[in-house]
Structures are given as structure tokens and as C-alpha cells.
DRENVOPA-298195 format. One record per residue: residue number from 1; z, y, x of N, C-alpha, C in turn. Coordinates in pm, 1 decimal. Layout:
N
SITE   pos       n_pz       n_py       n_px      ca_pz      ca_py      ca_px       c_pz       c_py       c_px
SITE   NUM          Z          Y          X          Z          Y          X          Z          Y          X
...
//
This chain:
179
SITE   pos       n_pz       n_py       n_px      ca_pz      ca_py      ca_px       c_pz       c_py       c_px
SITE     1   -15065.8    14451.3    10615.5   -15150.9    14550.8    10679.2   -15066.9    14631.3    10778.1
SITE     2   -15118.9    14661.0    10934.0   -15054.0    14692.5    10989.9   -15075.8    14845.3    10989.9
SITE     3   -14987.7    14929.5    11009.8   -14992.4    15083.8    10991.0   -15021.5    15131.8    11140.1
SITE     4   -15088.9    15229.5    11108.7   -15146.5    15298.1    11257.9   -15085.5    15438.5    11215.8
SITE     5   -14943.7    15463.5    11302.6   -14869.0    15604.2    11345.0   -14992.9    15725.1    11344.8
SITE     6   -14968.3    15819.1    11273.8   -15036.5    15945.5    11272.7   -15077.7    15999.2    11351.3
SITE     7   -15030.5    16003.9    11521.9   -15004.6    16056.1    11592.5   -15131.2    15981.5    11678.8
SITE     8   -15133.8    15849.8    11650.3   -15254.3    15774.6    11672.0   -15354.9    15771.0    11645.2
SITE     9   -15376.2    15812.3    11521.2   -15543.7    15876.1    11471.9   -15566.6    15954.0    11492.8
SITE    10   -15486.5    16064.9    11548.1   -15530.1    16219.8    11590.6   -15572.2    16228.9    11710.7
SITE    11   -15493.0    16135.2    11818.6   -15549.3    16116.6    11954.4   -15670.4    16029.9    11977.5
SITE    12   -15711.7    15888.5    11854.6   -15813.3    15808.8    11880.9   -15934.3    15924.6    11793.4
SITE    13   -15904.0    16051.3    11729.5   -15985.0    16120.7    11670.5   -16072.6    16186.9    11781.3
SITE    14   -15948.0    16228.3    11814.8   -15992.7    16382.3    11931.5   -16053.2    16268.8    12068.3
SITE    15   -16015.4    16158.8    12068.5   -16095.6    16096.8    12185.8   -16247.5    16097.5    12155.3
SITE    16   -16275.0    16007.9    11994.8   -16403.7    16003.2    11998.4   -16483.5    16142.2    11953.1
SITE    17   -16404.7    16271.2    11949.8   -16470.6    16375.8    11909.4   -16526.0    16454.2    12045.9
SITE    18   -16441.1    16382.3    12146.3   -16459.8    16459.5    12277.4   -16372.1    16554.4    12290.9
SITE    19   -16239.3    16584.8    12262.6   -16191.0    16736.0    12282.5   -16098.4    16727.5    12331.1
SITE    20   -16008.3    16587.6    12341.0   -15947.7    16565.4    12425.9   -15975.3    16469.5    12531.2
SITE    21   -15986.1    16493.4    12667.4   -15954.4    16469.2    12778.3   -15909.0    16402.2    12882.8
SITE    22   -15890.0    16263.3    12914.8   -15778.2    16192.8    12973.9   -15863.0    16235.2    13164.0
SITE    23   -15792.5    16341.2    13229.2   -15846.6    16364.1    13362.3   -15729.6    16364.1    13454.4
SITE    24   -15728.6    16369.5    13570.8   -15663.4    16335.4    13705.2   -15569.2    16398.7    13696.6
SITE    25   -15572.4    16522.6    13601.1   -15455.5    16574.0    13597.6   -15369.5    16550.2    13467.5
SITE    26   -15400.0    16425.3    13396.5   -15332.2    16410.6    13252.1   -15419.1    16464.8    13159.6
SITE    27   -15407.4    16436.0    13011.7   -15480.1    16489.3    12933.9   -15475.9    16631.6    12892.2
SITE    28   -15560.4    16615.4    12878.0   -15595.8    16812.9    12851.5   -15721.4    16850.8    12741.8
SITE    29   -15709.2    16956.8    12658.8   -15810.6    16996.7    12562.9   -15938.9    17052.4    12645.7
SITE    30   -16006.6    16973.8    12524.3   -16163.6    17069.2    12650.8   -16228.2    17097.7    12490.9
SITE    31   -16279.1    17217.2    12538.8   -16406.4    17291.5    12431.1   -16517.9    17218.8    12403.8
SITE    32   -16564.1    17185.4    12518.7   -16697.0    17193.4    12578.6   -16763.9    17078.4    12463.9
SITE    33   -16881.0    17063.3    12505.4   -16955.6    16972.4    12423.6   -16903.9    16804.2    12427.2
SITE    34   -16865.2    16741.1    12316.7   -16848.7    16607.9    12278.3   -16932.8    16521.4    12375.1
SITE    35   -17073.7    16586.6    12373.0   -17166.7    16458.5    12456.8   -17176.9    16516.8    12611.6
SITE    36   -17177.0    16396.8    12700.8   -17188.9    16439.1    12805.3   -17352.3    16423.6    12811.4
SITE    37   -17403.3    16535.3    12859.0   -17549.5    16543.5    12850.2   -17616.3    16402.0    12967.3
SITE    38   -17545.7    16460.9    13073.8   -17596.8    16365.3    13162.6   -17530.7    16377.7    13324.9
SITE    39   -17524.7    16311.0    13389.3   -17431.0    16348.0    13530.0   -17524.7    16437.8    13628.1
SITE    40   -17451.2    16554.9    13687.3   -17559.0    16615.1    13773.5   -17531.1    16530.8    13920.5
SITE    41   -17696.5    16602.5    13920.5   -17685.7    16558.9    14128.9   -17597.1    16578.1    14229.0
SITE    42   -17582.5    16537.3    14279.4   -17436.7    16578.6    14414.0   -17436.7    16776.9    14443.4
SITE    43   -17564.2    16735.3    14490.6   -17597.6    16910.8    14519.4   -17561.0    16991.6    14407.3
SITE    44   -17553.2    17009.9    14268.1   -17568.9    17066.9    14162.0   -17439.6    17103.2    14136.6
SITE    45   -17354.9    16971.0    14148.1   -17196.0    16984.4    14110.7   -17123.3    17052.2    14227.1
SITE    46   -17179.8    17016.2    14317.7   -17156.2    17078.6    14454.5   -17166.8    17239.3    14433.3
SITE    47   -17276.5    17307.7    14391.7   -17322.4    17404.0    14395.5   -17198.7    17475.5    14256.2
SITE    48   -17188.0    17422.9    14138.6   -17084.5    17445.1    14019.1   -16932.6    17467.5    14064.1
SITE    49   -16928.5    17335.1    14179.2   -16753.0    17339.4    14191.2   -16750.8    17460.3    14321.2
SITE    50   -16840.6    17530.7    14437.8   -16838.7    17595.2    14474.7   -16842.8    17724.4    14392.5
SITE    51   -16911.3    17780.1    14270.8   -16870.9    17908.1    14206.3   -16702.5    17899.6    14170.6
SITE    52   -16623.6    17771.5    14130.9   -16508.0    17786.9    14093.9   -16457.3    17786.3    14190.1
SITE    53   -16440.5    17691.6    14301.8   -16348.5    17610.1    14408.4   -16361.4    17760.1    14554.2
SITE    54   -16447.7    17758.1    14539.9   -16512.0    17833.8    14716.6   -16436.8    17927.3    14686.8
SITE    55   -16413.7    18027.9    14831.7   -16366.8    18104.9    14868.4   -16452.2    18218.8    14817.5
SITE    56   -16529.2    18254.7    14772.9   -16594.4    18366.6    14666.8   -16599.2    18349.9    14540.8
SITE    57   -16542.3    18211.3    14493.3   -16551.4    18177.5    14354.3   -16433.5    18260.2    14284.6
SITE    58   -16421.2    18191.3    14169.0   -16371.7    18212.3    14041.8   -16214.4    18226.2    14048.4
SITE    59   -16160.4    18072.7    14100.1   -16048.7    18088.6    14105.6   -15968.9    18184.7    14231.1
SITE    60   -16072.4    18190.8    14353.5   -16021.2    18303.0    14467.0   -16008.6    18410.0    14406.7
SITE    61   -16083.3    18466.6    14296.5   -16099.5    18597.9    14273.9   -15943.0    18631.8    14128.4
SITE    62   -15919.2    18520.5    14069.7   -15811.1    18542.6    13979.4   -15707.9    18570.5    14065.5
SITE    63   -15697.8    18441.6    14211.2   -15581.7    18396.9    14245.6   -15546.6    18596.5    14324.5
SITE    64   -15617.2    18603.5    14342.3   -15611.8    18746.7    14436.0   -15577.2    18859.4    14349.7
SITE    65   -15673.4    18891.4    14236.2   -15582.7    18984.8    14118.9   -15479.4    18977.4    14064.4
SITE    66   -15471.7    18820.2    14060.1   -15276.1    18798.9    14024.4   -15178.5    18826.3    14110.6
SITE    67   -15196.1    18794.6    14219.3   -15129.3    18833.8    14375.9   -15120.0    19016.2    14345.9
SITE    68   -15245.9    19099.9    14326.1   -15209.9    19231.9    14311.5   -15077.2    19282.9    14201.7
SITE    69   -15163.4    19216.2    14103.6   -15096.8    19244.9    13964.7   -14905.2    19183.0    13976.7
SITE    70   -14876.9    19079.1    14080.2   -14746.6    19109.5    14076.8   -14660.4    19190.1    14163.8
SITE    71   -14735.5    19196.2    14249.9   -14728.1    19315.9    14357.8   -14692.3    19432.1    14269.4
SITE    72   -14778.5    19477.4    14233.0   -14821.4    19643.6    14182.3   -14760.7    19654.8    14025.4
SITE    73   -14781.6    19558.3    13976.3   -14780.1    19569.1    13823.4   -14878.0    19552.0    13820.8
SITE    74   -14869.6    19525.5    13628.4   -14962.8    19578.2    13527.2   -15046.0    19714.2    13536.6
SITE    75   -15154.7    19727.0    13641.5   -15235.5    19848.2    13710.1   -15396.6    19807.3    13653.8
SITE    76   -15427.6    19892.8    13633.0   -15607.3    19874.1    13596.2   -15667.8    19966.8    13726.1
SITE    77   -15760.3    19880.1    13753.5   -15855.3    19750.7    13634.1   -15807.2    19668.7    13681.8
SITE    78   -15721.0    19588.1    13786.3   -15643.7    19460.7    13839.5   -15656.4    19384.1    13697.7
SITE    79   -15558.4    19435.5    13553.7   -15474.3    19406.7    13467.7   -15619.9    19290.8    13397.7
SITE    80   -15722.4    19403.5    13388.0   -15803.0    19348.3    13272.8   -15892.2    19260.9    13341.3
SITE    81   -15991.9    19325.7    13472.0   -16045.7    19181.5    13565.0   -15975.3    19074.9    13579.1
SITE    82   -15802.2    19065.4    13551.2   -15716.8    18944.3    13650.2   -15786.2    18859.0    13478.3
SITE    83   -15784.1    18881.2    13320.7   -15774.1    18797.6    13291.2   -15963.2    18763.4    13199.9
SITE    84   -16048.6    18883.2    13247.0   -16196.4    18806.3    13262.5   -16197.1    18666.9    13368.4
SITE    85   -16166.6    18706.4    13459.6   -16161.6    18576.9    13569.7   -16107.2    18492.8    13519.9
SITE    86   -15986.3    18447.6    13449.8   -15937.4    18357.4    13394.6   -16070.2    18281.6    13280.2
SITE    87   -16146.6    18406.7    13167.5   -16213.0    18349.2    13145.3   -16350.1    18270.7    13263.6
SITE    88   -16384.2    18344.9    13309.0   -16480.8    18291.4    13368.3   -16421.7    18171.1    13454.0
SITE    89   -16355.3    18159.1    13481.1   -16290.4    18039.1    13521.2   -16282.0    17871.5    13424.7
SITE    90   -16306.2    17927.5    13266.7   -16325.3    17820.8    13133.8   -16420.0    17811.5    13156.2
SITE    91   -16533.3    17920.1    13167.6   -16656.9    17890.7    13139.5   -16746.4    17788.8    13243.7
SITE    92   -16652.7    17778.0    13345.4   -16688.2    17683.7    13441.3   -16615.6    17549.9    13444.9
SITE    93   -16547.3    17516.7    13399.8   -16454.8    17424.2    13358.0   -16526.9    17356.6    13227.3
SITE    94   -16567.4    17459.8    13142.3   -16667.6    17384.6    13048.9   -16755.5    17298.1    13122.1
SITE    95   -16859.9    17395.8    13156.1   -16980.1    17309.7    13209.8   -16900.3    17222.6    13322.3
SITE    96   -16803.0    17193.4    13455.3   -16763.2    17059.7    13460.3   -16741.6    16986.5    13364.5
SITE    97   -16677.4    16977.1    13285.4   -16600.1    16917.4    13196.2   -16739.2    16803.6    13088.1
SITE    98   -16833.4    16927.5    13087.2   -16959.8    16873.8    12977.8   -17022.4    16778.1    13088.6
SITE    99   -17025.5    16759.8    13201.2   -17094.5    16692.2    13272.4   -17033.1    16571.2    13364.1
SITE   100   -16918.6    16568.6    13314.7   -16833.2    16458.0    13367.4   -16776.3    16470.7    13561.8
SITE   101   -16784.9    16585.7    13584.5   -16747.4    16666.1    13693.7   -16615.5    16671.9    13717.0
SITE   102   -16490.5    16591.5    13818.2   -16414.9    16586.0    13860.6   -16376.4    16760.5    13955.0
SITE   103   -16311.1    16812.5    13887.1   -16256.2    16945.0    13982.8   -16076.2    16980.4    13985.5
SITE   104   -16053.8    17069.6    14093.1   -15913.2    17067.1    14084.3   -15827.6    17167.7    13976.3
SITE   105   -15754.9    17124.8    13883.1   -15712.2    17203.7    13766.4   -15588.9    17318.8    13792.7
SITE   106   -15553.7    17287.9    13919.5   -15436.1    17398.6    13955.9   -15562.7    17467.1    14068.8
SITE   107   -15537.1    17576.6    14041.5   -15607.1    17694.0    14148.3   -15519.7    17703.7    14272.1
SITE   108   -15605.8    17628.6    14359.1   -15552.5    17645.9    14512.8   -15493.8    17763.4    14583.2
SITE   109   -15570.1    17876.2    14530.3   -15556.5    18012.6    14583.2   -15426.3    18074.6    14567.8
SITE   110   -15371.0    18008.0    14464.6   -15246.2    18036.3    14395.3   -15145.4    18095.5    14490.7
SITE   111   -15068.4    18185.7    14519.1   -14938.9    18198.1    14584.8   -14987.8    18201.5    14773.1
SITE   112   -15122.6    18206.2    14782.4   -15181.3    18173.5    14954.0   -15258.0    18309.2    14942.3
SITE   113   -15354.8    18371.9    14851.0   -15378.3    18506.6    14882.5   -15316.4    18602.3    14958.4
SITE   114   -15341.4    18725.8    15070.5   -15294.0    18776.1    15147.7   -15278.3    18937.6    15046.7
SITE   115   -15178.1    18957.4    15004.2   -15136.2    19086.8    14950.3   -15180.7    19172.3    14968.7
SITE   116   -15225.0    19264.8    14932.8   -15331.2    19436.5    15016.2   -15173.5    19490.2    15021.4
SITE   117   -15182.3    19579.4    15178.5   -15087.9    19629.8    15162.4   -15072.2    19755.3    15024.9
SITE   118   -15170.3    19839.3    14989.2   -15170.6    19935.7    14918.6   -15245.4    19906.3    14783.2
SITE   119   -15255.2    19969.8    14727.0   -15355.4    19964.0    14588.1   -15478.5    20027.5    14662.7
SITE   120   -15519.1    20144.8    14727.4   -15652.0    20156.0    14790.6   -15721.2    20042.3    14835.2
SITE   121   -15590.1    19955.5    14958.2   -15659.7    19850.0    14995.0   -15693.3    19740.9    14928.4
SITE   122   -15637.2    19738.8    14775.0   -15633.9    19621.6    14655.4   -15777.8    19691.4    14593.0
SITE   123   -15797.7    19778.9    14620.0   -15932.8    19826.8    14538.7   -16060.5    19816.1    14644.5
SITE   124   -16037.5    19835.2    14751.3   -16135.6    19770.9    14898.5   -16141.0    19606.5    14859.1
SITE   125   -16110.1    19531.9    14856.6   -16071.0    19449.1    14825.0   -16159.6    19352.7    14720.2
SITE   126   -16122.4    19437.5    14573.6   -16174.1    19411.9    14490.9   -16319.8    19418.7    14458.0
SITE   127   -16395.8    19526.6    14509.5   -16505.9    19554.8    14559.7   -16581.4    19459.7    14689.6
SITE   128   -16528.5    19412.7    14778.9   -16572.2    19344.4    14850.9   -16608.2    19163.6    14783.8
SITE   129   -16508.5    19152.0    14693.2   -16475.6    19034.6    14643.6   -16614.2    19040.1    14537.1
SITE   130   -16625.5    19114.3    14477.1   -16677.0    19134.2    14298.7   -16842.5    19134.8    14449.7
SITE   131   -16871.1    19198.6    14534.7   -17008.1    19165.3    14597.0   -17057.4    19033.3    14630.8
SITE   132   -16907.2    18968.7    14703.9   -16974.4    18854.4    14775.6   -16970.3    18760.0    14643.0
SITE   133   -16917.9    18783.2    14559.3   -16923.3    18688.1    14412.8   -17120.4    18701.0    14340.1
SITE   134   -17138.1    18811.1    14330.6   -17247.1    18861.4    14334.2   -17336.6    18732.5    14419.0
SITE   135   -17324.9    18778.8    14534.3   -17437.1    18720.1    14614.9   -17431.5    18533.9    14639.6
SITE   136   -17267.1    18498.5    14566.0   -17211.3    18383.0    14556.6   -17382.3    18345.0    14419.0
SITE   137   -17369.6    18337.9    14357.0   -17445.2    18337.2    14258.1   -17559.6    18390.8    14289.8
SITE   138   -17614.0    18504.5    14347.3   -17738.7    18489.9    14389.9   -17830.3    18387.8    14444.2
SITE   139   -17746.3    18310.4    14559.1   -17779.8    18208.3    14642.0   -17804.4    18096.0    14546.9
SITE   140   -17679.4    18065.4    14456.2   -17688.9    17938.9    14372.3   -17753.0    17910.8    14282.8
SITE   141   -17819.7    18013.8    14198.4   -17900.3    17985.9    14073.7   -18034.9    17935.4    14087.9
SITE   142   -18064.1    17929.8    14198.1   -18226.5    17862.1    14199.4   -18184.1    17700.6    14179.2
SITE   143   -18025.2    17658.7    14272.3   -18029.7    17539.1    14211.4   -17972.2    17447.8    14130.0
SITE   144   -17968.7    17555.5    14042.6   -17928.0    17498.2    13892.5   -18009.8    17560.2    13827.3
SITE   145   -18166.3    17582.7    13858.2   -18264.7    17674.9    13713.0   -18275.1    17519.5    13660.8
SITE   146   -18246.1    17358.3    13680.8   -18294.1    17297.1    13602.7   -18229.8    17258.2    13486.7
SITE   147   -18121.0    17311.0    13472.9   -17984.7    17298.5    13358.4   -17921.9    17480.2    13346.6
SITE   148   -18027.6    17473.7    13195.3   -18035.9    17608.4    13119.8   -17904.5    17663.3    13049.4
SITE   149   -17804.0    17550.2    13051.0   -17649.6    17609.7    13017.5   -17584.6    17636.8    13146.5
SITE   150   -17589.6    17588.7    13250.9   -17539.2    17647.2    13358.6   -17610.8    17751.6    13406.7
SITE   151   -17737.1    17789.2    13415.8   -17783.0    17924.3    13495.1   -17751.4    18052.4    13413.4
SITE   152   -17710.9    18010.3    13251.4   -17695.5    18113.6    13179.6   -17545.6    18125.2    13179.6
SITE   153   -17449.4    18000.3    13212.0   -17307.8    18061.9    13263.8   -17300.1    18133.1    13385.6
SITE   154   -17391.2    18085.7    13498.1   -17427.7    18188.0    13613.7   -17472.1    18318.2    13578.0
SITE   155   -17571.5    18340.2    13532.2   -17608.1    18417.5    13524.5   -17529.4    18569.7    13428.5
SITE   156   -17440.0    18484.6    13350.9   -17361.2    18595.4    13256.0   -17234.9    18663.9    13372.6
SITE   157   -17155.9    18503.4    13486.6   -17056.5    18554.8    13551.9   -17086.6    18674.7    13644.3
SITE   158   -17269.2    18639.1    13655.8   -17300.2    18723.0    13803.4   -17327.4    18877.5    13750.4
SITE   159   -17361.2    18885.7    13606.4   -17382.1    18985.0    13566.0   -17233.0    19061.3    13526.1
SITE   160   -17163.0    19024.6    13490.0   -16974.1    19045.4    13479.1   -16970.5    19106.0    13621.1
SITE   161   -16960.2    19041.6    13733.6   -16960.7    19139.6    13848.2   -17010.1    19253.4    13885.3
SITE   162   -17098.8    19208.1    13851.3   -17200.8    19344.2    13925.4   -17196.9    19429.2    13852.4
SITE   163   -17218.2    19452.5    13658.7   -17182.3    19570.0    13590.4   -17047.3    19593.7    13521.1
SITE   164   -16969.6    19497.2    13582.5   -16812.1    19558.1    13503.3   -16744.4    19560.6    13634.1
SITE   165   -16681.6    19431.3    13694.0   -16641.2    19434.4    13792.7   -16608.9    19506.7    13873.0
SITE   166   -16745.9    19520.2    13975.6   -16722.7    19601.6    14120.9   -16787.9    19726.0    14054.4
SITE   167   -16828.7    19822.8    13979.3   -16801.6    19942.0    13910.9   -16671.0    19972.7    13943.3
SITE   168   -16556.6    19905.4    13806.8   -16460.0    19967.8    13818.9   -16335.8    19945.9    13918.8
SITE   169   -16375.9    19833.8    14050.7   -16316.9    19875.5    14117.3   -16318.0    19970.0    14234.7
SITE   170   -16487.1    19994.6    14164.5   -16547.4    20127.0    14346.2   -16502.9    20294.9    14232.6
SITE   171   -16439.5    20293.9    14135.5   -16429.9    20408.7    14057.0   -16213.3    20351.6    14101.8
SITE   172   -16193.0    20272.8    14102.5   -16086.1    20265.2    14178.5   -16055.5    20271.5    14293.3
SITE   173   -16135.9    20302.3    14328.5   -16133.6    20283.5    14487.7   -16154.3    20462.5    14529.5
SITE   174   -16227.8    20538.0    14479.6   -16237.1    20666.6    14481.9   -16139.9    20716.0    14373.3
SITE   175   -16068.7    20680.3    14342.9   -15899.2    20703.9    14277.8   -15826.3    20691.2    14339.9
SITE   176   -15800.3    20645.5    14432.3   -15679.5    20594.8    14539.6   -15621.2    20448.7    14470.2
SITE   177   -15666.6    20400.4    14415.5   -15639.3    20225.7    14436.4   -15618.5    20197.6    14242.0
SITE   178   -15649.8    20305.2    14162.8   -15618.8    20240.6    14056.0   -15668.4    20370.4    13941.4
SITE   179   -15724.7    20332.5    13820.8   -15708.0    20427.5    13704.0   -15646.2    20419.3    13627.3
//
């Protein structure tokens, strides 16, 4: 009887459990659901990898609070938005991930964000960002009302903006760049 290494049932486990991953960028753990429900339309994934990928998305908006946060420090609200965005950044990675959606796993934005010169202007900034994210998601949810786990990940990120978000960075912003 031939022996199958330990190390081998844990990876042929986690394959057929779904949780691990074999993607473009090497294997990687995913949360998300075991079954892939079903592949979306061009437009749909299009519309998904634009909340993460686009220039109002998910990862612009981390890559830019991290850019502050090494600038400035550890400053609020930079500190605590830099790592909601990180989540909201899973929560979109889920739903690719559940739908068999090819996206890029290193954040482009990375190290290319343009520095505010000041913390005022990091709080202008942040406020401008946390709107057009807003209206990023305004535009998009009509076309994804037909997949009820994505309009409700939309709909939770768009609500994260608008009542945590750009609040506390327009209460930073009438602080002089930070509380």
C-alpha cells in the first residue's frame, strides 16, 4: 500500500473544500464560498474589478492612506480607514474569488500615489476620495441588483463611506488634517 505524505491530504483536502486556491499569482487561501455559483457577465466582473481595480476603488483608496500613514505616521483617522479598506478590499476579493474572476493580487496603487503635501491636504483628500467612492458605487449597483451577494457587498462598502469614512475625514479636515 502506497502512503500518501500528510502534507498531501491537506492540500488535496483544502482543494476539494475550495479554500485553497491555485491563481496567477500562486496559491493562496480564499474564504469565500467552496462552490462557484456561476461565472458573471463581462459587464458584471467588469463593473466588480472596477470597485477594486479603478481609480476610485478599493485598492486606490488603501494605496493612498498607506502613502499618508507613512508619511505622517500612525495619525487618525488615516490609521483606522487605511485598514477598513484593507478589509473592504477581502470583501471584494471574496466575491471575485466566489465567481471564478481573474484580478490583480498586488495593488497597483502601491508606492505611485502622490503624497499630500500636509495632513490638511491628506484630509482634502480623503474626503474627496471617500465621495467619488460613494458615487463609484452609486453608478454600479443597478448592475449587479441581479447577484444579491454582491449588491449587499456594494452596498455595505458604499455605506462605510458615506457614514464612517468621509465624516471623519471632513471632522479632519476642520481639525487641520487629523484628530
Amino acid at each position: 500500500m502506497k502512503r500518501i505524505p500528510l502534507i498531501g491530504l491537506v492540500v488535496a483536502g483544502l482543494l476539494v473544500s475550495g479554500v485553497l486556491v491555485l491563481g496567477a499569482g500562486g496559491w493562496r487561501w480564499s474564504q469565500s464560498s467552496a462552490v462557484v455559483q456561476a461565472s458573471l457577465p463581462y459587464d458584471v466582473s467588469g463593473v466588480v474589478l472596477e470597485a477594486l481595480v479603478g481609480p476610485d476603488g478599493e485598492y486606490a483608496a488603501y494605496a493612498t492612506y498607506a502613502a499618508i500613514v507613512q508619511e505622517y505616521g500612525y495619525v487618525e483617522p488615516y490609521a483606522s480607514i487605511l485598514a477598513s479598506e484593507a478589509r473592504h478590499i477581502v470583501a471584494l476579493q471574496r466575491i471575485l474569488d466566489r465567481y471564478a474572476v481573474s484580478y490583480p493580487v498586488e495593488n497597483p496603487y502601491l508606492g505611485v500615489v502622490e503624497i499630500p503635501a500636509s495632513l490638511e491636504n491628506a484630509a482634502q483628500a480623503g474626503v474627496d476620495a471617500e465621495i467619488a467612492n460613494v458615487a463609484l458605487y452609486d453608478a454600479q449597483v443597478a448592475a449587479v441588483s441581479a447577484y444579491a451577494d454582491i449588491t449587499r457587498v456594494f452596498s455595505n462598502l458604499r455605506r462605510a463611506s458615506l457614514e464612517a469614512h468621509l465624516p471623519a475625514f471632513e471632522l479632519a479636515l476642520q481639525s487641520g488634517g487629523s484628530f
